[in-house]
C-alpha positions in Angstrom: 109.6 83.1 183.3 106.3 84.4 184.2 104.0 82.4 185.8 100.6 81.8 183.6 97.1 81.0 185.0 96.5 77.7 183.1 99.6 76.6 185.6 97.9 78.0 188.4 94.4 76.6 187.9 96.1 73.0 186.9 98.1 72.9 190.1 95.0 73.4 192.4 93.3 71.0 190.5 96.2 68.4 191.5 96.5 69.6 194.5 92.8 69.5 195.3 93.0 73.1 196.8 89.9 75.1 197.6 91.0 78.3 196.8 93.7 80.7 195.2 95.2 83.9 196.6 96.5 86.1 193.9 97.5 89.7 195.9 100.5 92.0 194.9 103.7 91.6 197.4 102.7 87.8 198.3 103.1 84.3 196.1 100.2 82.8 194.6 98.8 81.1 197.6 96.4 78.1 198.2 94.3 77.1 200.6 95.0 73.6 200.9 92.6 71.6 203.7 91.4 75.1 205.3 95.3 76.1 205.9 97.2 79.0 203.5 99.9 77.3 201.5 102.1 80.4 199.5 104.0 78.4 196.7 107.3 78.3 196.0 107.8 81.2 193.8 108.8 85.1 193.8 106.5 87.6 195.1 103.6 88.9 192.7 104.3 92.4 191.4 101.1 95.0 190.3 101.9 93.6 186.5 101.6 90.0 187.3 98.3 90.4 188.9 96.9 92.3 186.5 97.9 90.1 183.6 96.6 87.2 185.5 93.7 88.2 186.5 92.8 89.8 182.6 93.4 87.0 181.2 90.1 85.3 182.9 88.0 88.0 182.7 85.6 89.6 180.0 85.9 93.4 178.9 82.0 93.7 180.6 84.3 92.8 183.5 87.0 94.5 183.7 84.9 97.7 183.0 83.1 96.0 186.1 86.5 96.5 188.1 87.7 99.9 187.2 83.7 101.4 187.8 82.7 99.7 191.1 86.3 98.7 192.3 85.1 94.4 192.4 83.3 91.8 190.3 82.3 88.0 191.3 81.3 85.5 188.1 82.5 81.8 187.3 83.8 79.9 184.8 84.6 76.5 183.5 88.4 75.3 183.0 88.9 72.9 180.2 86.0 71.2 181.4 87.9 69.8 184.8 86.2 72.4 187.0 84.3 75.8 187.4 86.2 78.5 189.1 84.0 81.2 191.4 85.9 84.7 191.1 85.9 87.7 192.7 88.1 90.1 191.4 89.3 93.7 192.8 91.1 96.7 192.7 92.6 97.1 196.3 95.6 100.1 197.0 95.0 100.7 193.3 96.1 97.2 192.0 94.6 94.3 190.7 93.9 91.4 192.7 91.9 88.1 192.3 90.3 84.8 194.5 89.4 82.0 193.1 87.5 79.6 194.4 87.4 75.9 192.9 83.8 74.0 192.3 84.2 70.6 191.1 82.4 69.0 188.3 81.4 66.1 190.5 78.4 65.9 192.7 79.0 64.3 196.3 76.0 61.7 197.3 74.5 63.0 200.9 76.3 60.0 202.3 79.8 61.3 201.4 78.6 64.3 202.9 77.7 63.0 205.6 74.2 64.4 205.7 71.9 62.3 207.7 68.8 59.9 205.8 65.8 61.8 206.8 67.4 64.6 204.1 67.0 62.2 201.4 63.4 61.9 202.7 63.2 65.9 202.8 64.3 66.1 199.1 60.8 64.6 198.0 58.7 66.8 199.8 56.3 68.5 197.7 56.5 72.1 199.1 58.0 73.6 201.9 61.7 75.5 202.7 65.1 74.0 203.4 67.6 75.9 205.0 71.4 75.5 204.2 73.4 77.9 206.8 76.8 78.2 208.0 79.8 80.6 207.2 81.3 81.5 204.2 83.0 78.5 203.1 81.5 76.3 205.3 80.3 74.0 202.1 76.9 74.7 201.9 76.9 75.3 197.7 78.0 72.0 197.6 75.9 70.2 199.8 72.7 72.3 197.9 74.2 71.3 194.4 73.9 67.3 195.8 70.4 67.9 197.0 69.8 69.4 193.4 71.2 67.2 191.8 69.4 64.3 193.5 66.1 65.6 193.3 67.4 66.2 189.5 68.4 62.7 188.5 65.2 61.0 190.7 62.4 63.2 190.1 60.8 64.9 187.0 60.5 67.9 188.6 61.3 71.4 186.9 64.5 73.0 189.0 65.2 77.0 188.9 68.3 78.0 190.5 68.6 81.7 191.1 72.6 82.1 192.0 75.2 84.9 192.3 77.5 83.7 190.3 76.5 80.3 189.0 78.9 77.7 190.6 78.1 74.3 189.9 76.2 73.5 186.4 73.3 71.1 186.0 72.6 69.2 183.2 69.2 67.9 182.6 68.0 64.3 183.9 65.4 63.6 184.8 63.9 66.6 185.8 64.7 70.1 184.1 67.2 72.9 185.8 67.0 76.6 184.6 70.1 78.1 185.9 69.9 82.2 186.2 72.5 84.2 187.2 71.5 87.4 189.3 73.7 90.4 186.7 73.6 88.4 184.2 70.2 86.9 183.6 68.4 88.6 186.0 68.8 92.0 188.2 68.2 90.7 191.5 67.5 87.8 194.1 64.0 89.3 194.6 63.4 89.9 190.7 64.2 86.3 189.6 62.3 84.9 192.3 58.8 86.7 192.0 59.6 85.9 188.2 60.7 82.6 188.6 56.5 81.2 190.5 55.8 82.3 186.7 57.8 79.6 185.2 56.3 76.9 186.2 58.9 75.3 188.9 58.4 72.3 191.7 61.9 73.3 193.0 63.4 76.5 193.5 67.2 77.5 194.2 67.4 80.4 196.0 71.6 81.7 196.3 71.0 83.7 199.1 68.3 85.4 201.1 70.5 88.4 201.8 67.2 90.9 202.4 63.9 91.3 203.5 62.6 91.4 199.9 63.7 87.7 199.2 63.0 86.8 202.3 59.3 87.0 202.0 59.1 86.0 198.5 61.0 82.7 199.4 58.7 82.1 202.4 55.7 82.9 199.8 57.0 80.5 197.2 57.7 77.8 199.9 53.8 78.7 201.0 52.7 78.3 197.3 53.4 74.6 196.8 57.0 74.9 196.0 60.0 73.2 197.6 62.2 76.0 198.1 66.2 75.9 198.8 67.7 78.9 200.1 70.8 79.8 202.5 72.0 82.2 205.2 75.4 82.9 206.7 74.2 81.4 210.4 75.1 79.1 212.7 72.7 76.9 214.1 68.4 76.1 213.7 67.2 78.5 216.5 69.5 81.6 215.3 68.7 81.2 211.5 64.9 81.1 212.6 65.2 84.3 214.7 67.4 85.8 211.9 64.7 85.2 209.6 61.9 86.9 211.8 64.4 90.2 213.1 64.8 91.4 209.5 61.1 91.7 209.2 59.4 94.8 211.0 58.1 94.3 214.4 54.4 94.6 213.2 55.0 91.9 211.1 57.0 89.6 213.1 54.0 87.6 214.7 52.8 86.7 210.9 56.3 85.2 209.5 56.5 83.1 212.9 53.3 81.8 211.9 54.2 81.4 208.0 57.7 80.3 209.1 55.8 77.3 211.6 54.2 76.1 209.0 56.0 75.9 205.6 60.0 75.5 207.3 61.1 71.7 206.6 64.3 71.5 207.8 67.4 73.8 209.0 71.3 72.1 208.1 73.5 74.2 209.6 76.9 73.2 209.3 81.1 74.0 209.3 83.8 72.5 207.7 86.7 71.4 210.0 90.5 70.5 209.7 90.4 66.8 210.0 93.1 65.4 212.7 92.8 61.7 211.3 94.6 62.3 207.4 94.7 65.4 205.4 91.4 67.2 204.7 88.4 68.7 206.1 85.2 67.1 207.3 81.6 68.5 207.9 79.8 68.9 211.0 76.2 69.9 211.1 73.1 70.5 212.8 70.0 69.3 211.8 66.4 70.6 213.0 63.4 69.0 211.2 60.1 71.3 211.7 58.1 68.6 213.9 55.2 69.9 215.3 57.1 70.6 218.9 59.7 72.9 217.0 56.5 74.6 215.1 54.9 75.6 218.2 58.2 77.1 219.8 58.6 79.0 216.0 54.8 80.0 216.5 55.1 80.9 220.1 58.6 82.8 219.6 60.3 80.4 221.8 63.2 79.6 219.9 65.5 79.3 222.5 63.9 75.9 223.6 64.8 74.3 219.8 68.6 73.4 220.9 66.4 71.0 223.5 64.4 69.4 221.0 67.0 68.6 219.0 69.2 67.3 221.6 66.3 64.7 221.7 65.0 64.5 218.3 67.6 62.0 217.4 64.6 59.0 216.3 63.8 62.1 213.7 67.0 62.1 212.5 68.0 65.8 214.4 71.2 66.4 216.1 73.2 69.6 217.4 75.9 70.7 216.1 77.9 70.4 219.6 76.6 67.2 219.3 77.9 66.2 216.2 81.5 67.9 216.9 82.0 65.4 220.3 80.9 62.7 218.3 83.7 63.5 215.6 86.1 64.5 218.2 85.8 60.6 220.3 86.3 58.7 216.6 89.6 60.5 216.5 88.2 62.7 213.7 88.8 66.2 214.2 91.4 67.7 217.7 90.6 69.0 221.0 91.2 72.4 219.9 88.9 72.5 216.7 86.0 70.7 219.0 86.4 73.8 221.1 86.7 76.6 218.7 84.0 75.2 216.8 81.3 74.4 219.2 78.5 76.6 220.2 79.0 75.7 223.8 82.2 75.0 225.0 81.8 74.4 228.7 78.7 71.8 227.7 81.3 70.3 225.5 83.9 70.2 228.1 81.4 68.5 230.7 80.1 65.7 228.0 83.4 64.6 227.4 84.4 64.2 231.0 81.1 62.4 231.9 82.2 59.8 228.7 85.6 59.3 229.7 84.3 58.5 233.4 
C-alpha cells in the first residue's frame, strides 16, 4: 500500500522530529534529535515522490518547480503544526524537505536565553541579532521574543519572512505577517515599505545582502526595534560580517551606525544532548555596552570575545563558555563540546584547570 503524506506528517508529529527527507532511492527519513532516522519502509521510487510532494503543493508551485527547478513556502497541518518546504527537482525527479514549526511558543527560560533578553525585548529602538547555522533554532527563539513582546506590549509587529513559519495571532499588540513572493518581492522591498506602516517592531527573516542590510540598520536608527538574523557564529564575526559586505568607503560609517543602534548579538547552536534524548541550545550573548561600542567604532572586534568573557554581571557569556558549562552538568559529551566550540585548545585547558 502506498504510503500517504497525512501518515508522514502525523508520525513526525508523534515522534517530535524536526524534519523529513523525501528523496528517490531512500525511505522517508527523519531527523529525530539532530540524527537521520530512515523508517521502516521500501525505498521511494520517482512516482512516490512526486505524488507526495503534489499533493502539498499549489499549481503556482509546482509551475514554481518545473521553471526554476525549487520552491520554499509553509503550511498548516490540521492545525497541529506548520510545515516549512522546500521542494525540488534534483536528476530530473521530484524531491521534498519538510521542516516541522510547532504551534507553541517556548518562554526564553525554556530556551534557555539568559534575563537581560527579556529586558532587551522592551527597548524602544535598536537591532537584535539572532545568528547561528541553519538549523541552529534561531526562528524559534525570534518567534518567542515576538511573541512576548506581542502578548506584553501594544506595540505594532511586521514580520518580513521567507516563507512564513510560525503564525501570530494578535494580543496585545498587532503582527502583520508578509511573506517575501508572496506579499511582497523582496527583503529590501518589504522593509523600506514596511517604516511606512507605522511599526515599533520589525521582523526581519534574513539580512542576506547589502540592500537589507542598510535598511535594517536605518530602521533600527529610526526609532524602531528591529529583529533580524545571519547564518554566523559568534558577536565579533557577525559584526565584521555586517561591515565586509559594505564597500570599503563606507565601512567607517556602519561601524559608527552599527556602535550605536546594535543591542544585542545571540549567537547560538543546537546540540545532541548526552543526558536523555534531544537537543539543547548553547549560545553566545554580547550586549552593546559602551566598551563593546568603542571596539565596533574603533574596528577592534577581535577584543569583543574579552569583554564578554567578563561581561557576565551584564548578563554576556561566550559560547565556549556556555558549551563547558553544559558539558561539566553532564549535559551534552566530550566530543560535541569539542566539535562545537570556537576554541578547542581553550576548551581543553579550562577543563583541566576545573578538574584540578
Amino acid at each position: 500500500m502506498a504510503i500517504e503524506m497525512v501518515d508522514l506528517l502525523e508520525l513526525i508529529i508523534a515522534e517530535e522530529g524536526s524534519d523529513l527527507h523525501l528523496e528517490v532511492g531512500a525511505p522517508p527519513t527523519l531527523r529525530l534529535h539532530g540524527g537521520l532516522v530512515p523508517l521502516d519502509s521500501p525505498q521511494l521510487k520517482p512516482e512516490d515522490t512526486e505524488r507526495l510532494v503534489k499533493s502539498i503543493t499549489s499549481d503556482f508551485h509546482q509551475k514554481m518547480i518545473r521553471e526554476v527547478g525549487t520552491v520554499d513556502f509553509g503550511f498548516d497541518f490540521s492545525g497541529k503544526a506548520r510545515f516549512r518546504v522546500s521542494a525540488l527537482k534534483q536528476k530530473g525527479v521530484y524531491g521534498a524537505v519538510l521542516r516541522m514549526i510547532p504551534n507553541s511558543f517556548l518562554t526564553l527560560e525554556q530556551i534557555g536565553l539568559p534575563t537581560v533578553m527579556k529586558d532587551v525585548l522592551y527597548r524602544p529602538r535598536g537591532l537584535v541579532l539572532v545568528t547561528g547555522p541553519t538549523g541552529s533554532g534561531k526562528s524559534t527563539t525570534l518567534a518567542s521574543m515576538i511573541d512576548v513582546i506581542n502578548t506584553e506590549r501594544d506595540a505594532h509587529i511586521v514580520t518580513i519572512e521567507d516563507p512564513i513559519e510560525f503564525f501570530h495571532r494578535h494580543k496585545k499588540g498587532i503582527v502583520m505577517q508578509r511573506e517575501v513572493g508572496v506579499d511582497v518581492p523582496s527583503f529590501e522591498d518589504a522593509l523600506r515599505r514596511a517604516l511606512r506602516q507605522d511599526p515599533d517592531v520589525i521582523l526581519v527573516g534574513e539580512m542576506r545582502d547589502l540592500e537589507t542590510m542598510k535598511a535594517a540598520v536605518t530602521a533600527a536608527e529610526t526609532g524602531h526595534l528591529v529583529f533580524a538574523t545571519l547564518h554566523t557564529i559568534g558577536a565579533a564575526r557577525t559584526v565584521d560580517r555586517i561591515i565586509d559586505a559594505f564597500p570599503q568607503n563606507q565601512q567607517g560609517q556602519i561601524r559608527t551606525q552599527l556602535a550605536s543602534s546594535l543591542i544585542a548579538v545571540v549567537s547560538q547552536v543546537l546540540i545532541k544532548r548526552d543526558d536523555k534524548p534531544g537537543r539543547v541550545a548553547a549560545f553566545e550573548v554580547m550586549i552593546s555596552i559602551p566598551a563593546v561600542q568603542a571596539l565596533i567604532r574603533e574596528n577592534k572586534t577581535y577584543l569583543i570575545t574579552s569583554v564578554l568573557q567578563t561581561g557576565a554581571k551584564w548578563g554576556m557569556n561566550t559560547l565556549d563558555g556556555h558549551l563547558v558549562e553544559l558539558y561539566m552538568k553532564n549535559i551534552i559529551s566530550y566530543e560535541e563540546l569539542i566539535t562545537k566550540s570556537q576554541d578547542p585548545e581553550s576548551v581543553i585547558k579550562k577543563i583541566k584547570g576545573s578538574a584540578n
